[in-house]
N, C-alpha and C positions, 0 to 999 in steps of 0.2 A: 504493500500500500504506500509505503514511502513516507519520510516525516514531515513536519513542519516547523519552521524553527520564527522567532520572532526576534528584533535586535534592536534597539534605540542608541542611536547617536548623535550627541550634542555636536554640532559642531558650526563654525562660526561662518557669517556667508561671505565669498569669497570679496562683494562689495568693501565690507571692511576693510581690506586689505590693500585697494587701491583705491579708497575713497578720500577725494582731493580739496580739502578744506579751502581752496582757496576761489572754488567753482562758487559761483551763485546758489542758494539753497533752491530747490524745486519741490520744496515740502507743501505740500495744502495745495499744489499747482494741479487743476486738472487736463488731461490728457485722452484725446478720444483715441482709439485702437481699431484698425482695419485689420482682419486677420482670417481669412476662409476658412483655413484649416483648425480645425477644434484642439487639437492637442499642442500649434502651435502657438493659438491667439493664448491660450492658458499661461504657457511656458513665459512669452514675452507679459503677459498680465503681471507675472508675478515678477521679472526681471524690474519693471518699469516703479514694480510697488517697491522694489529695494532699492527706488530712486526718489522713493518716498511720494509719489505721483497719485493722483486720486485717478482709476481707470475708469475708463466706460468704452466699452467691449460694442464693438459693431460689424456686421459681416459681409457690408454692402458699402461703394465711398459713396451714394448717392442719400442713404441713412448717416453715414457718417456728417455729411457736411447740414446735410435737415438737420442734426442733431444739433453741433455747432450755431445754426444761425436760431434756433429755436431760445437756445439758452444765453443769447447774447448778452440779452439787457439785461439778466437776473445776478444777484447776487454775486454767484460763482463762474463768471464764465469759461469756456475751453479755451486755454491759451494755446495748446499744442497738440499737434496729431500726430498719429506713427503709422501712415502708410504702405501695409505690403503690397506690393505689385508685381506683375509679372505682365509681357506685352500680352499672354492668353486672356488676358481677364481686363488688363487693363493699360490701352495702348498710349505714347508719347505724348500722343496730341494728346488724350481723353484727361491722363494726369493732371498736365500741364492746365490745362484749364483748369479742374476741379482744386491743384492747388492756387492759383492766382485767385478763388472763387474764397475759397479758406483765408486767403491774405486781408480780403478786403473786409472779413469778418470778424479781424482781428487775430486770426489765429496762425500759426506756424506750423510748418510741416516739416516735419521727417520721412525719408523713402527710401524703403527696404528692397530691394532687389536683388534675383539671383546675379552674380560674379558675373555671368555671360552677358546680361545683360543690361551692364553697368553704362556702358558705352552709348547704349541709346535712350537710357533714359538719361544720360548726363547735358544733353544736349535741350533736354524740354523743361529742366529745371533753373529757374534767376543763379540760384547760387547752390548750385550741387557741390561742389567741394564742401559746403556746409550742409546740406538738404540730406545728401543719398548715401547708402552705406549699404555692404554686399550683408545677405542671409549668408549663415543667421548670427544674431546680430548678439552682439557680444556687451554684457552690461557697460563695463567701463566706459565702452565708446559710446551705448545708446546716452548714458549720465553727461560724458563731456559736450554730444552733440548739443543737446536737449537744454543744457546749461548755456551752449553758445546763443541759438537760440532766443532765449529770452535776453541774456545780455550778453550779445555780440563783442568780442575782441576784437582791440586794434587791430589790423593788416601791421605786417613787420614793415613796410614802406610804399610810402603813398606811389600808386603807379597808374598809369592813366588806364581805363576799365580793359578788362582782357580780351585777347581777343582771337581767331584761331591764326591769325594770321605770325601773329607775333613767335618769333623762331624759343623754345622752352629754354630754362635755363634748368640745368640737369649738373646735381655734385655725385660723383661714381666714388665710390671708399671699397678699395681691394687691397690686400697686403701681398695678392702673389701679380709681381709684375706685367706676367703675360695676359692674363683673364682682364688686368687694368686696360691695357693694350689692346683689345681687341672690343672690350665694352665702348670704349671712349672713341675707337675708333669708327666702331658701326655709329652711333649719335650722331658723332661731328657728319659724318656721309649724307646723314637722315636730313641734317640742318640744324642739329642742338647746339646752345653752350655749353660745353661739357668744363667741368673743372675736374682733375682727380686727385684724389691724396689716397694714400696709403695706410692709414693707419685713424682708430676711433677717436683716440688725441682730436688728430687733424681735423677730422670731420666736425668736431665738437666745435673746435674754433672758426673750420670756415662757414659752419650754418649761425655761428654767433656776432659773425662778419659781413655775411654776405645775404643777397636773398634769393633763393632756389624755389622752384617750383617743385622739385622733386629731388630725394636722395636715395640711388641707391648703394644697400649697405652691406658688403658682404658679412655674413653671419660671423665665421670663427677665425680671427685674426688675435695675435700677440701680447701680448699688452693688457689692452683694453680691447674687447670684441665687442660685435654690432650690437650685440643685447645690451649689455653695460653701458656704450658710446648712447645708443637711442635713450636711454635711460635718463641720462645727464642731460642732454638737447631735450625734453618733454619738460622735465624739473626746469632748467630753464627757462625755457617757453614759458611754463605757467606761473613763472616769479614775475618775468616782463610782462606779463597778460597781453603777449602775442598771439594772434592763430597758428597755432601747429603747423609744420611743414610736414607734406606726406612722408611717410619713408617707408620703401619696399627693401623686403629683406633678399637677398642672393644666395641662394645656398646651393651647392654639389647635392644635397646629399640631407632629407630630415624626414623624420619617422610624423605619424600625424600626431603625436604627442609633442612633441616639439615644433610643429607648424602652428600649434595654439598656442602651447606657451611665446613666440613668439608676436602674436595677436596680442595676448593677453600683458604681454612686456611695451608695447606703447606702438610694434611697428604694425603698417596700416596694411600691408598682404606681403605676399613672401612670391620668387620666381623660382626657379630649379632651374639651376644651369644643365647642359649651354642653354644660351637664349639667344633668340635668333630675333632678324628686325621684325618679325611681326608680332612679338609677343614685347618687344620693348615697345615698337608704337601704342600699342594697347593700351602697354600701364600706363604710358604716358598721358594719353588721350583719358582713360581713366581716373586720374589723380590730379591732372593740372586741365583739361580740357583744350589741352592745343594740340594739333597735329603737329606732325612730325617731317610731314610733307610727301609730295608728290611720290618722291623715291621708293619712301616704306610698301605705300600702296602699291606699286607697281612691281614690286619683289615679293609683297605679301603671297601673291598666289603661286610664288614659285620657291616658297619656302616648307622646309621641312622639318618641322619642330621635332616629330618622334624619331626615334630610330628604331632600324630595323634590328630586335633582342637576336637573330640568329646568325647576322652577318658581322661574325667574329673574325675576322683579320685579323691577323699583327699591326700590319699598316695598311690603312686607306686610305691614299691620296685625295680620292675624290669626295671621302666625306670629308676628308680636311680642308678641302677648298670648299665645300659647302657650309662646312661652319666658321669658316673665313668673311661669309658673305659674298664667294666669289673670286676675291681678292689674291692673288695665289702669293703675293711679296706677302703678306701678313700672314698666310698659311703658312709656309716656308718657316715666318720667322715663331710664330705659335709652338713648331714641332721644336724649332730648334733649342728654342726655350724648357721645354719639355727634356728635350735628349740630356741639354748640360749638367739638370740636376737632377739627372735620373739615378745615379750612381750613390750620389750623398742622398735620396728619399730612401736606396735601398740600405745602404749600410744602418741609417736611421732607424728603417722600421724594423730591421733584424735584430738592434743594439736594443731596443723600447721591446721586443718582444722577449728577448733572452734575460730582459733584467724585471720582465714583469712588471712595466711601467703602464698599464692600461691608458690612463690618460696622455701621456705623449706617443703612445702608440696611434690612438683617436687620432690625435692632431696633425702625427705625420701620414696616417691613411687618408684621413680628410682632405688635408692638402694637396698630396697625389692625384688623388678622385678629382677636383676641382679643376689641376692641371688638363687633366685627360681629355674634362668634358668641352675642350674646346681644340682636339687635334680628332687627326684618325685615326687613332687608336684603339679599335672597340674590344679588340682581347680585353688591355688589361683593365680599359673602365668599367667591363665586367665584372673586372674580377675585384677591382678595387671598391667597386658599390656592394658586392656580396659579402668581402670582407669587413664594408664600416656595417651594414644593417647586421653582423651577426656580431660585431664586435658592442653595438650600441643595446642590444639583445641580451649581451652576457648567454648567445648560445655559445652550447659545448664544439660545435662544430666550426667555431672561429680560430680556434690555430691550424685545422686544414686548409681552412680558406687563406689563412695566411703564406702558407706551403705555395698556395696557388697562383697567387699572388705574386708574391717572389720569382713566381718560374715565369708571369707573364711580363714582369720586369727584364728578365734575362732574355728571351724573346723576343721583346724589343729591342732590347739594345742587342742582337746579334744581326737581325733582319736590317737594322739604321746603319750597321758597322756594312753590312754586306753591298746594300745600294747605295751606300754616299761615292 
């Protein structure tokens, strides 16, 4: 028959933990809620209420905004709304008016929408870098949005209204040279300003310096890494009561436990290298609303984000010129980049695994991984991603993999000795 067991645990909610005393309170503030789906309009009810928000739960926006203009003149009115959308249900245009219809009612809007389809609702929103945010939505951000909101933060500098014309200003933060190299160089082709530094330091002082549209930040660097760097740049941001600059995280390589906590550490989506120009225009267009220009598009359809898991070579030239963008002097120099420090990754990761150093093991398989995922090399990025997921796993079958690993190091470097 099987048993049944009962268990109570107190435990604290995770608002607490990143709840930001220096936000506007939104206590006693009410809040209308669009939400189809029954298990999700609950989920967000309750996130909203640990925002200390008065809910009122609706399942239609044509009941939502009745709602809104009903309760105008009384007492309590609805200051803010949290709209889910999706274009099945509810298209660019269709929003776009029903929130300009909410504005004039005195109320604000929030718009939730899936990831995919960021991009087209971004365009039908006054001010979607503050309006819109990808499901499902995550307390800390729905609290900051919600807070801006009602009282709006300064812009870090006054700039005359945006527009898509205008070429993005884009700060790249890598610690491994070649990946810098080849981000910075695909933007600048696109039409971006690219600025890059190396290190979360850097970053820290040039978003304290400068003003960017977008950062992206590679995750696991030296020092200071992208979690810790973003960390410090939010704390500041929110002592100067500036608007937040986006920042998209860069990783090789993260489990979905780590793609949240990421979220949940202050950065606004994550990309998995390599990243190719159509997935940079995106975020871009995403995050800051400007294109990226004519180029992106025109490459878009002859880009190939996924790769093929069977087509194991040692060396592929032609993937490497494709994740070159093309460019066969930057492929060339990507591998070459690759070959120099092949030698000292492996003595490394032999020296971290023999003295049982797990975490500089991490660091130097990581780093590898990263190199890889921008040459042709699909041996050993194989083998170097099956090594970090089984290493970040604490499976048992991670010093085989390591074995494997090693042999698709030597591999390379015999097959690059043989055709230079």
């Amino acid at each position: 028959m099987g048993s049944e067991f009962w268990i109570t645990l107190s435990l604290p909610k995770s608002l607490d933990e990143i709840d930001d005393s220096s936000l506007p309170s939104l206590e006693g503030r009410r809040v209308a809620v669009l939400e189809p789906q029954e298990l999700t309009r609950q989920s967000l009810h309750h996130q909203l209420e640990d925002c200390r928000l008065d809910v009122l739960e609706h399942t239609s926006i044509a009941s939502l905004v009745d709602d809104v203009a009903a309760r105008r003149l009384s007492n309590r009115p609805i200051g803010l709304a949290v709209i889910s959308a999706d274009v099945q249900t509810l298209s660019p245009e269709q929003l776009s008016q029903r929130v300009w219809e909410l504005e004039q009612l005195g109320c604000k809007s929030l718009v939730l929408c899936p990831t995919t389809e960021q991009a087209l609702y971004h365009r039908a929103l006054p001010e979607a870098h503050s309006q819109l945010q990808a499901k499902p939505a995550c307390t800390r951000k729905l609290q900051q949005a919600l807070s801006g909101l009602v009282n709006p933060r300064q812009p870090r500098i006054e700039l005359p209204p945006t527009n898509n014309s205008r070429a993005p200003r884009l700060l790249c933060v890598d610690d491994n040279a070649a990946n810098l190299l080849l981000v910075q160089t695909l933007l600048s082709d696109m039409g971006a300003e690219v600025r890059a530094v190396d290190s979360g330091y850097a970053a820290i002082e040039a978003v304290q310096r400068e003003r960017f549209d977008l950062v992206l930040m590679d995750v696991q660097m030296p020092g200071m890494d992208g979690t810790q760097a973003t960390e410090v740049i939010r704390r500041w941001e929110s002592e100067q009561r500036i608007d937040p600059v986006p920042i998209v995280a860069l990783t090789a390589h993260a489990l979905a436990n780590e793609k949240r906590a990421l979220l949940q550490g202050g950065m606004d989506d994550y990309l998995t290298k390599p990243i190719g120009e159509r997935q940079l225009a995106q975020v871009v267009l995403k995050w800051s609303g400007l294109s990226l220009g004519a180029l992106a598009a025109q490459r878009a359809g002859q880009s190939r984000d996924d790769q093929d898991d069977n087509a194991l070579d040692v060396l592929d030239p032609e993937e490497g010129l494709r994740l070159a963008a093309g460019k066969a002097d930057l492929a060339a120099d990507m591998l070459s980049m690759l070959l120099a420090s092949l030698d000292a990754d492996r003595d490394a990761i032999q020296q971290a695994a023999r003295s049982g150093d797990r975490t500089t093991l991490l660091e130097r398989v990581h780093r590898l991984h990263g190199a890889t995922r921008y040459c042709g090399v699909p041996q050993l990025r194989a083998a170097c991603q099956r090594s970090e997921t089984l290493l970040k796993q604490n499976d048992s079958a991670a010093p085989q993999a390591l074995v494997e690993l090693d042999a698709a190091i030597a591999r390379l470097a015999e097959v690059a000795r043989t055709e230079a």
